[in-house]
C-alpha positions in Angstrom: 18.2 -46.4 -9.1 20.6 -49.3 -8.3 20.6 -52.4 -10.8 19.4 -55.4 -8.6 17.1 -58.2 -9.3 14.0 -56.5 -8.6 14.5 -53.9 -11.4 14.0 -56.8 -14.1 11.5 -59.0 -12.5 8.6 -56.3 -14.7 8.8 -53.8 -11.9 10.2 -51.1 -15.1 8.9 -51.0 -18.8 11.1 -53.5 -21.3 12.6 -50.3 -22.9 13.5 -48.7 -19.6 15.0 -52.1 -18.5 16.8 -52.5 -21.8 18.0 -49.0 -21.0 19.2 -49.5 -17.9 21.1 -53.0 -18.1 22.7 -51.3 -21.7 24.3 -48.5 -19.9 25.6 -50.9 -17.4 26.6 -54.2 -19.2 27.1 -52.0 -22.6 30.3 -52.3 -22.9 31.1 -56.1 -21.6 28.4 -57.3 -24.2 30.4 -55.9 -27.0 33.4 -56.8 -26.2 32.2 -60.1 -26.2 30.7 -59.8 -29.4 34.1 -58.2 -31.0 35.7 -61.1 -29.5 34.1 -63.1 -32.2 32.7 -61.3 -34.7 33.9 -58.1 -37.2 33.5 -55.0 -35.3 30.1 -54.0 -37.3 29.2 -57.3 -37.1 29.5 -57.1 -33.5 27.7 -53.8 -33.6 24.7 -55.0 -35.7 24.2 -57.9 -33.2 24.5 -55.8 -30.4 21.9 -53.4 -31.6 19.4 -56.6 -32.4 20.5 -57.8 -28.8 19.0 -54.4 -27.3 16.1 -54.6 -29.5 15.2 -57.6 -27.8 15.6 -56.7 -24.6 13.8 -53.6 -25.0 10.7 -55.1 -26.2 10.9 -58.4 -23.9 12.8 -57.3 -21.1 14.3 -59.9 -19.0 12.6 -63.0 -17.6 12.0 -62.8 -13.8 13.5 -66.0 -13.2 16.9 -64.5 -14.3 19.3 -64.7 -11.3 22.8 -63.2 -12.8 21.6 -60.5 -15.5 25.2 -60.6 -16.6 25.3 -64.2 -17.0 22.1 -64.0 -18.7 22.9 -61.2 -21.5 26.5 -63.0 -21.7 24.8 -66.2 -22.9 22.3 -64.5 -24.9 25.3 -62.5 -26.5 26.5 -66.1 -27.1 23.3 -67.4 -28.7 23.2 -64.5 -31.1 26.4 -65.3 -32.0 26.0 -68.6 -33.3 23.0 -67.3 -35.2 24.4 -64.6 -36.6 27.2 -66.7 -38.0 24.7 -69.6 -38.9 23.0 -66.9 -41.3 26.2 -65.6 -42.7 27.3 -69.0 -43.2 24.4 -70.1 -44.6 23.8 -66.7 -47.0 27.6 -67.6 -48.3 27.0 -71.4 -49.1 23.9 -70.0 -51.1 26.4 -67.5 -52.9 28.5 -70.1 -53.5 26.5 -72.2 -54.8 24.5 -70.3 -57.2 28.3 -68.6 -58.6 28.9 -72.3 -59.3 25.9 -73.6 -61.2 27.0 -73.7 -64.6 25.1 -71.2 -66.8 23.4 -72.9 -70.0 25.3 -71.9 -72.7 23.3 -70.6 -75.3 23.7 -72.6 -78.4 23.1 -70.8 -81.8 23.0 -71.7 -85.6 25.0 -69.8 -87.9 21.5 -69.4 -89.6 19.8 -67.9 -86.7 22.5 -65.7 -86.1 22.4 -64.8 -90.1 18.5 -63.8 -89.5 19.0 -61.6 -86.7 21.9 -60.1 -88.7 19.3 -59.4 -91.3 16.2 -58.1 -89.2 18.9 -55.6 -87.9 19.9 -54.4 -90.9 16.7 -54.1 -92.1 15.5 -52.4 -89.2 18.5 -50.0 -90.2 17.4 -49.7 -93.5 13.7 -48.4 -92.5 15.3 -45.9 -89.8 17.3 -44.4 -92.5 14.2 -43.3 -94.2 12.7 -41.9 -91.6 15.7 -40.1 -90.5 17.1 -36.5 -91.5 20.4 -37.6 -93.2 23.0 -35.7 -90.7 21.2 -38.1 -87.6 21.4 -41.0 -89.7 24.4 -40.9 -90.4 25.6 -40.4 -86.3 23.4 -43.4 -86.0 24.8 -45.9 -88.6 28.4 -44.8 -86.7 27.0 -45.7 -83.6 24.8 -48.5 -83.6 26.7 -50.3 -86.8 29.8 -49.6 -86.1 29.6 -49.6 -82.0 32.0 -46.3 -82.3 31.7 -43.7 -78.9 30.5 -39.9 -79.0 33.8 -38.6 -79.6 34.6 -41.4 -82.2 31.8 -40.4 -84.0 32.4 -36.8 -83.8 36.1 -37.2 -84.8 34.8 -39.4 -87.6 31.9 -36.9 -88.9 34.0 -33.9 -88.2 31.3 -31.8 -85.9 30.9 -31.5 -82.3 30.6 -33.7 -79.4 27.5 -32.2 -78.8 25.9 -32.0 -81.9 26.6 -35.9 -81.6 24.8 -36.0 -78.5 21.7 -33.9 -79.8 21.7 -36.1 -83.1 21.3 -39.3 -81.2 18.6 -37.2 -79.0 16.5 -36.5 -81.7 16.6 -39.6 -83.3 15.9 -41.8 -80.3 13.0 -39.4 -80.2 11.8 -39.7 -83.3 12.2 -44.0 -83.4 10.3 -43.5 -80.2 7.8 -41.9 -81.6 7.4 -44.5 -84.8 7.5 -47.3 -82.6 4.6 -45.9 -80.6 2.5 -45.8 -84.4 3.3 -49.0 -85.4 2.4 -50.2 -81.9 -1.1 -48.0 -81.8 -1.6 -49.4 -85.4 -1.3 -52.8 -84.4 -3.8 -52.5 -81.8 -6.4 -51.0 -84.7 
């Protein structure tokens, strides 16, 4: 089928019309697009610029297809960088807003000091000793798997199954004291 006006005036489906001006202006469309965008860049409009095609086909006052899908081409440049642009300044601008700084009391900080400890404290009695004990070394003295085990003198994985067990088990309390709350 030769590519003349006719073929894009609705005589063909949009896809099949998209199909057909892609295989033959394929590759002058993206070298216009590489010419100023990044080469995926260029690919992703490119793929948009088929998408469009294919579902609106060319108008049928269209004299010069080429001409046509070279402005076109054109037009989804601008956008394309108009987005990217605009996504960047957005970026930008929210990296820039400054960040409240949170502002605490020595007393506050005191407090949570305290609840923690406690929180500690009540563990420790729920706890078989040997898990306890990997647990103070963790969560009290922020010490890794192998610190701990180096520091307890057992395995790395008898570290790992301690902490197992007692996450378990805190799990477990905190679902009581939540059911009893709802009593």
């Amino acid at each position: 089928m030769s590519l003349n006006q006719d073929n894009f005036e609705g005589n063909e489906s949009a896809p099949k019309q998209a199909e057909q001006i892609f295989l033959t202006y394929g590759s002058f469309l993206i070298n216009v697009l590489k010419k100023d965008l990044p080469e995926q860049d260029a690919w992703d409009v490119f793929q948009n610029l088929y998408l469009t095609i294919a579902l609106k086909g060319i108008p049928k006052k269209v004299d010069n297809v080429k001409a046509y899908l070279y402005r076109a081409a054109q037009n989804d440049i601008i956008d394309f960088k108009r987005r990217t642009d605009a996504s960047r300044k957005t970026l930008k601008q929210y990296s820039q807003e400054e960040k409240p700084k949170s502002v605490e009391d020595p007393a506050h900080k005191l407090m949570q000091f305290d609840l923690i400890m406690t929180a500690f404290a009540r563990i420790a009695n729920v706890l078989n000793p040997s898990v306890n004990q990997v647990f103070i070394q963790k969560y009290q003295h922020n010490l890794d798997h192998h610190q701990i085990a180096e520091k307890l003198h057992i395995e790395k994985e008898t570290v790992d199954r301690y902490l197992s067990i007692g996450t378990t088990q805190i799990q477990e309390l905190y679902s009581q004291f939540m059911g009893e709350l709802d009593e």
